[in-house]
C-alpha atoms as one frame of an Amber mdcrd trajectory, in Angstrom:
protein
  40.729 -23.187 -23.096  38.695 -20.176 -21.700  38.271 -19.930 -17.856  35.625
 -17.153 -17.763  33.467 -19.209 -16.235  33.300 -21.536 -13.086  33.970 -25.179
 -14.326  31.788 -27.909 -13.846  32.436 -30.966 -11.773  30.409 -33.570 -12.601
  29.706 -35.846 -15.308  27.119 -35.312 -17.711  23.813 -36.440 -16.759  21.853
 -39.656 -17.018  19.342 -37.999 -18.982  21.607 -36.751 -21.359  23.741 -39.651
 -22.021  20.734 -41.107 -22.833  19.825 -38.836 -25.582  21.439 -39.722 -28.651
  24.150 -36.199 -30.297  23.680 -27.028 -34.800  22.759 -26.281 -31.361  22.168
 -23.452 -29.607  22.545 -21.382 -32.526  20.067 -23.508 -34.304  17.268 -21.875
 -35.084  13.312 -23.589 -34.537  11.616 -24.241 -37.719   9.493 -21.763 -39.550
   6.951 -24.097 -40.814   4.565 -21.410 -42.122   4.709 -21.434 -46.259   7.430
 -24.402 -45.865   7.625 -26.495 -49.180   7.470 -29.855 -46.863   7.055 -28.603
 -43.027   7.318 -32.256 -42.350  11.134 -32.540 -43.601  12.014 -28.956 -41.768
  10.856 -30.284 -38.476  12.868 -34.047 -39.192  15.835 -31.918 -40.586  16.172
 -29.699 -37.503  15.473 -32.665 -35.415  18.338 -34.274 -37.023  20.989 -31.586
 -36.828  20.298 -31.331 -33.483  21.038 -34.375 -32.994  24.440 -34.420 -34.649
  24.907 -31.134 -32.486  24.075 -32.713 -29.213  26.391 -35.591 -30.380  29.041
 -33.735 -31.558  29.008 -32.007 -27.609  28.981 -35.281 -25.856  32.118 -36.332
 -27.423  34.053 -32.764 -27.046  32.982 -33.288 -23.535  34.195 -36.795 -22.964
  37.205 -35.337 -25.363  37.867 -33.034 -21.991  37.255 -35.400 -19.329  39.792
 -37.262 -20.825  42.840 -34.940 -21.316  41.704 -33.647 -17.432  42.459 -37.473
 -16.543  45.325 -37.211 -18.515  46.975 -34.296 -17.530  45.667 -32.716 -14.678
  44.864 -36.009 -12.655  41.340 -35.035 -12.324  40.215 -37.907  -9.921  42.478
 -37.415  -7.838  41.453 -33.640  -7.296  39.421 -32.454  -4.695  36.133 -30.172
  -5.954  38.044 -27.238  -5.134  41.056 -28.001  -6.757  39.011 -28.996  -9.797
  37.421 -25.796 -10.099  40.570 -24.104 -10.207  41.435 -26.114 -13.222  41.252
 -23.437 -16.329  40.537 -26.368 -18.881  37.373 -27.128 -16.747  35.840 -24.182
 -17.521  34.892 -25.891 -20.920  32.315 -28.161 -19.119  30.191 -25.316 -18.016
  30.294 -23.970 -21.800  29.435 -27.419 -23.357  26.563 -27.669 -20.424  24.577
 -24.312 -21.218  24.837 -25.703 -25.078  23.388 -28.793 -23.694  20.522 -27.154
 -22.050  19.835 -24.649 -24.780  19.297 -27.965 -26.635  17.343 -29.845 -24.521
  14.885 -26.714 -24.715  14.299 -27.185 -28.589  14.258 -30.489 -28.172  10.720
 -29.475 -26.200   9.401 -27.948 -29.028  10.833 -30.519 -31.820   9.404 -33.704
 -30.601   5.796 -32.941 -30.447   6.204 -31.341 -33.794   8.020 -34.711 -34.859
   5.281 -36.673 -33.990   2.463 -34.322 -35.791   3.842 -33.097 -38.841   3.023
 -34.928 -41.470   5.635 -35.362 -44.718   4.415 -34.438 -47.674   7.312 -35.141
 -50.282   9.838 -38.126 -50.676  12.689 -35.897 -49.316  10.523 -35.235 -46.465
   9.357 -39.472 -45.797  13.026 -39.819 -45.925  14.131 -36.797 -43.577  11.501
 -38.331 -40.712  12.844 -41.845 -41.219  16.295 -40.540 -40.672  14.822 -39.129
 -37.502  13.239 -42.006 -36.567  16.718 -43.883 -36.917  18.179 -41.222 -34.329
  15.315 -42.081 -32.131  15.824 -45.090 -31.579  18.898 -46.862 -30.098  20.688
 -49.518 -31.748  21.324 -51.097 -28.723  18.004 -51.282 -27.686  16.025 -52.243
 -30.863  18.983 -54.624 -32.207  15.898 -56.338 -34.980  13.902 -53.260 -35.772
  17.397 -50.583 -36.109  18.586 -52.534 -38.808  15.147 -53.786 -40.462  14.388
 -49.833 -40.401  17.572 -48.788 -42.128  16.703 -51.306 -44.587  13.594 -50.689
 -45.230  14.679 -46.992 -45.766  17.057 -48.121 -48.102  14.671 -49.632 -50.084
  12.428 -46.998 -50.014  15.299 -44.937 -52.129  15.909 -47.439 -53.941  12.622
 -47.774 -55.976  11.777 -44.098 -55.505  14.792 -42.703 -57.250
């Protein structure tokens, strides 16, 4: 693992464990002349999601071999940041932020865009499924997923 840069040495935050999982190279939608500019914005909204998710787990992926192998609790913040692994954390964090940023312009566009296809009914249902948490909305996750399964079911 690189250790161009100082490492990190705190968890992730609150606010981004919350947020359900690409990224910074992902480019913001061009909706201008877009077949359905509702699906592009759902789309991107989705990938990022699957981006941010996929840099969650490489980061709790690191936390845990630092456990593992370095005793990382045990270290003091100096002797953490002299850990070359660690370095990783400050990597997966700028990702995280870049993120967060399109995430700024995504959501309102979310909201606004209307669909205009099936693909594109069925691309802001799968971000509406993203949106909300399982855990949280136990009845309506499911009942969504179902209805959305239905929905392909007769329009197909």
């Amino acid at each position: 693992m690189p250790d161009s840069k100082p490492a990190i040495t705190h968890a992730p935050s609150r606010r981004r464990l919350l947020q359900i999982g690409g990224a910074a190279g992902l480019p913001l939608p061009a909706l201008a002349g877009a077949a359905d500019p509702g699906q592009v914005v759902a789309e991107q909204y989705c990938a990022l999601e699957r981006e941010q998710r996929r840099l969650l787990l490489a980061w709790s992926d690191l936390e845990s071999w630092l456990f593992k192998h370095r005793n990382w609790p045990r270290l003091t913040k100096a002797q953490q940041a002299a850990v070359p692994e660690a370095a990783q954390f400050r990597v997966i964090e700028d990702q995280l932020d870049v993120i967060d940023g399109q995430y700024d312009v995504l959501l309102p566009l979310l909201k606004t865009t209307p669909a205009c296809t099936r693909d594109g009914v069925f691309a802001r249902l799968d971000a509406l499924l993203w949106l909300l948490d399982p855990h949280d909305n136990e009845d309506a996750h499911p009942l969504l997923r179902s209805c959305q399964a239905d929905l392909r079911r007769l329009w197909r």
